[in-house]
C-alpha positions in Angstrom: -7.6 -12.4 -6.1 -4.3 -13.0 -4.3 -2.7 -9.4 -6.2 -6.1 -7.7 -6.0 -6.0 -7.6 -2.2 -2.4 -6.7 -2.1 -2.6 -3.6 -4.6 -6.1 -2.7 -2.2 -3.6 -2.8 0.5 -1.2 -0.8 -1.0 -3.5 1.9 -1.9 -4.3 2.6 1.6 -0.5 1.9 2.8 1.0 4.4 0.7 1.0 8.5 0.4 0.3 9.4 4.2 2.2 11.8 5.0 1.2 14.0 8.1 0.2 17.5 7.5 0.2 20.4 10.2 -2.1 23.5 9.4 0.5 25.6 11.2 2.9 24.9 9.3 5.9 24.4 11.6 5.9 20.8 13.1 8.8 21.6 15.3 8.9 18.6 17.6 6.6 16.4 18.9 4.8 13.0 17.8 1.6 12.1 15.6 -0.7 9.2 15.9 -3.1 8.6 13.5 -5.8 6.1 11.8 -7.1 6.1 8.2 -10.3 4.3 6.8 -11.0 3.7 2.9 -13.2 2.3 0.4 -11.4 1.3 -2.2 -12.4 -0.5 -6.1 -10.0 -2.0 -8.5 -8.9 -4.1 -11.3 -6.6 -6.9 -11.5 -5.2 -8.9 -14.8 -2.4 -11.1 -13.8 -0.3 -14.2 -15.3 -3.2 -16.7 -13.6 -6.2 -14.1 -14.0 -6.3 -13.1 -17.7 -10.1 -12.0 -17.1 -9.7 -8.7 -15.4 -11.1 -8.9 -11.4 -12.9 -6.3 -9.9 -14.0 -5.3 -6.4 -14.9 -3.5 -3.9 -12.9 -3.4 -0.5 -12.6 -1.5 3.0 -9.5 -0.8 4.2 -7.9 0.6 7.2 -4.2 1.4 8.9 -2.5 3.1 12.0 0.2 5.4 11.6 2.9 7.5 13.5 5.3 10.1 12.9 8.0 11.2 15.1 8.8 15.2 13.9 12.1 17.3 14.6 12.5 20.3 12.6 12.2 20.0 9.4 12.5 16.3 9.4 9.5 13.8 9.9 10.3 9.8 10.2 6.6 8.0 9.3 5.8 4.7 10.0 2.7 3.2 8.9 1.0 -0.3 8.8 -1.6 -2.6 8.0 -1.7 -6.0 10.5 -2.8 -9.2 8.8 -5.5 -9.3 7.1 -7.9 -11.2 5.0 -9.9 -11.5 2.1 -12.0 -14.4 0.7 -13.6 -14.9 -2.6 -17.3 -15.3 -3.3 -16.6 -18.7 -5.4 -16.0 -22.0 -4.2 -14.1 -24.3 -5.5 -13.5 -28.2 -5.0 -10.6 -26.7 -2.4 -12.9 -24.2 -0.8 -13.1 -20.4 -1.4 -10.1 -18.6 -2.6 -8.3 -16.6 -0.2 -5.5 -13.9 0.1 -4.2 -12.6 3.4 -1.4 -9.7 3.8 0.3 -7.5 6.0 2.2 -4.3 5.4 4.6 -1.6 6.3 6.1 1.3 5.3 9.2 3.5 6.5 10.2 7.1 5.0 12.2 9.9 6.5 11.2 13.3 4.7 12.2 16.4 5.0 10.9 20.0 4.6 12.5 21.7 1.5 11.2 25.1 2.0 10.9 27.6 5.4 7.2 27.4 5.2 7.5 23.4 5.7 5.0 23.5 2.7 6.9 20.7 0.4 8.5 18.0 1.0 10.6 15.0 -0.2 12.5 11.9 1.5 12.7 8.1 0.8 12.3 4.7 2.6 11.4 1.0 2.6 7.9 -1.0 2.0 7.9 -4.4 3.4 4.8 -6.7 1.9 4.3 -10.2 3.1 1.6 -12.2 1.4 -0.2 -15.7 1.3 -3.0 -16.7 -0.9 -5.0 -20.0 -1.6 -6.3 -21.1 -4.9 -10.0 -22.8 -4.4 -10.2 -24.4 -7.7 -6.2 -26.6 -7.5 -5.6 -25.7 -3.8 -2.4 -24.2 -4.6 -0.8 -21.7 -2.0 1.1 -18.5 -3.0 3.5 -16.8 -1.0 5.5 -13.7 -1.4 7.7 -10.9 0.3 8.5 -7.6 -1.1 10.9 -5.6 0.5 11.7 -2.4 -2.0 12.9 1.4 -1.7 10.7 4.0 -2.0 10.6 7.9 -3.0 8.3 10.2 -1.8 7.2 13.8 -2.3 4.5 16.1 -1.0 3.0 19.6 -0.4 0.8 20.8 2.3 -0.9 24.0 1.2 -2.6 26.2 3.7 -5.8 27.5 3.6 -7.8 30.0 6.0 -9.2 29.0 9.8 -6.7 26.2 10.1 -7.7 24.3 7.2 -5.4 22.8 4.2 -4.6 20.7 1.4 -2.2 17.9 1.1 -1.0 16.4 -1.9 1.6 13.1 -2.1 3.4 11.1 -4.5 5.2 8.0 -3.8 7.2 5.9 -6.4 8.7 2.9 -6.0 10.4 2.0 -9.7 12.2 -1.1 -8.9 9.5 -3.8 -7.1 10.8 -7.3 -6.6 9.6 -10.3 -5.6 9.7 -14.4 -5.2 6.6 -15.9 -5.6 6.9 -19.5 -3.6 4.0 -21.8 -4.9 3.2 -24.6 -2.7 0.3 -27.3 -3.3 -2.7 -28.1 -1.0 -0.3 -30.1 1.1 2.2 -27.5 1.5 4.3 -29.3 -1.1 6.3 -27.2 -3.6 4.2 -28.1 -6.4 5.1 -29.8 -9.8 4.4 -30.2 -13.3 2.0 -32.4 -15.0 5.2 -34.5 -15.6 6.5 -34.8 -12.2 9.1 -32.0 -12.5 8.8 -29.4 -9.5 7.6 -26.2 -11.0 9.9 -23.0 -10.7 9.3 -20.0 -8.1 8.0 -16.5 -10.4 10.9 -13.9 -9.8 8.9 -10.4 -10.6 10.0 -7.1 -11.4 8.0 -3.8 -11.7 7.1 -0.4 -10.7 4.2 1.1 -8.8 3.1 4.7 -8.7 0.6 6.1 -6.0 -0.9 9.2 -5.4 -3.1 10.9 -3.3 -5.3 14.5 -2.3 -7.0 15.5 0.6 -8.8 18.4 2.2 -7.7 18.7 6.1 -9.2 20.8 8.7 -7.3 21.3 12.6 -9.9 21.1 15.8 -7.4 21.9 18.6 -4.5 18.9 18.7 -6.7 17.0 16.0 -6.5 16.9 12.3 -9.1 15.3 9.8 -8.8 14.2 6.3 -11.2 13.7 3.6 -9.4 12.8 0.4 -8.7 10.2 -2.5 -6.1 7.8 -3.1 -5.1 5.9 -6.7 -2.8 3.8 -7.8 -0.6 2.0 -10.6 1.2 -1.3 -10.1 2.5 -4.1 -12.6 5.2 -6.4 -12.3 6.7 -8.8 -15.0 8.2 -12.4 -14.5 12.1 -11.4 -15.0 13.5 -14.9 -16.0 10.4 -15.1 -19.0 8.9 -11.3 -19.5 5.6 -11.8 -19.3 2.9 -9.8 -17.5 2.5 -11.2 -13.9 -0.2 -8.5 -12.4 -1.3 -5.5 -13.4 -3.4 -3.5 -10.5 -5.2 0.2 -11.5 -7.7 1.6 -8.5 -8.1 3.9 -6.0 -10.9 5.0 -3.6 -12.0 7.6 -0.9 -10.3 7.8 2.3 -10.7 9.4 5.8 -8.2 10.0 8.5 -7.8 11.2 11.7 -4.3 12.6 13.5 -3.6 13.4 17.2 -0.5 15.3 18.1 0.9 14.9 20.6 3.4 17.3 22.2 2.5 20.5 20.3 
């Protein structure tokens, strides 16, 4: 439950970078939303069943553009998640927030393609109903992007966007039901999960301009495992995707 949610999250976090049917961004400032419905799987260390479900999603973005360069901030605030099973400690639960920082920058005169790099910053708490345990994380990690906008007749286009991030690391703290760092059946405090890993994400979408508005309608996938670094065994593996829609205002041009 607790990775499920945060691979949903990324899913949506990842891949947006702004397109302009005009093809030169010149300068001025973009503000945009993006909804999805997203489904994936999740086998983990503590989940060796796979999960599977169904979640909306949703984040703001903006995007400050000079020239050929474009800095892009998006973001999810916290949010929630809570399973349909109770246990003797209540449902489980997961709650997150995200947020992503690249700079890119147009590789070709026609500001068509595109590549550039930045940070993802993950912060994530989740409850175990059947032991009450609580889980907590933060990822902080480089990432490297690349995309293309392609243009197509009457202000219309498509946009296409990778986004790597091949060295994903993370504490997980676990703390009991009373916030206690919890122990072992033989009194011995059990150790934090150090994790290592990759994630890939990509994404398509066909985009039409009405005046200082773009829309989106498009896909997004992705592929995320980390391993426990001190033992080498699987920690989470997430696969999904989903369909998304967005909406840009720019501002300035």
């Amino acid at each position: 439950m607790r990775r499920l949610v945060t691979f949903i999250a990324l899913i949506v976090g990842l891949g947006t970078s702004p397109a302009l049917a005009d093809g030169n961004p010149g300068l001025g400032t973009d503000v945009g939303a993006l909804a999805a419905l997203l489904v994936g799987t999740h086998v983990g260390s503590e989940n060796p069943v796979p999960v599977s479900g169904i979640v909306p999603g949703a984040l703001l973005e903006l995007t400050q553009h000079v020239d050929r360069v474009r800095l892009h901030f998006e973001g999810i605030p916290t949010v929630a998640a809570t399973g349909a099973n109770q246990g003797p400690f209540g449902h489980s639960s997961a709650s997150l927030d995200l947020l992503n920082t690249t700079v890119l920058v147009d590789v070709d005169p026609q500001h068509r393609l595109r590549i550039g790099g930045g940070f993802q910053l993950v912060n994530l708490t989740s409850k175990n109903g059947s032991n009450g345990d609580v889980n907590r994380v933060r990822i902080v990690s480089p990432i490297y992007a690349a995309g293309a906008t392609l243009p197509l007749p009457n202000q219309h286009f498509v946009e296409l966007n990778l986004m790597i991030d091949p060295n994903l690391k993370g504490t997980l703290l676990v703390y009991n039901y009373l916030g206690q760092a919890r122990t072992t059946n033989n009194g011995t405090v059990s150790p934090n999960k150090p994790e290592a890993g990759a994630e890939v994400d990509y994404s398509a979408a066909y985009g039409w301009r009405r005046h200082n508005i773009e829309y989106l309608l498009g896909a997004r996938g992705l592929s995320y495992h980390t391993r426990n670094t001190v033992l080498g065994n699987l920690v989470d593996r997430n696969v999904g995707g989903g369909a998304t829609f967005e909406v840009r205002f720019l501002l300035g041009r």
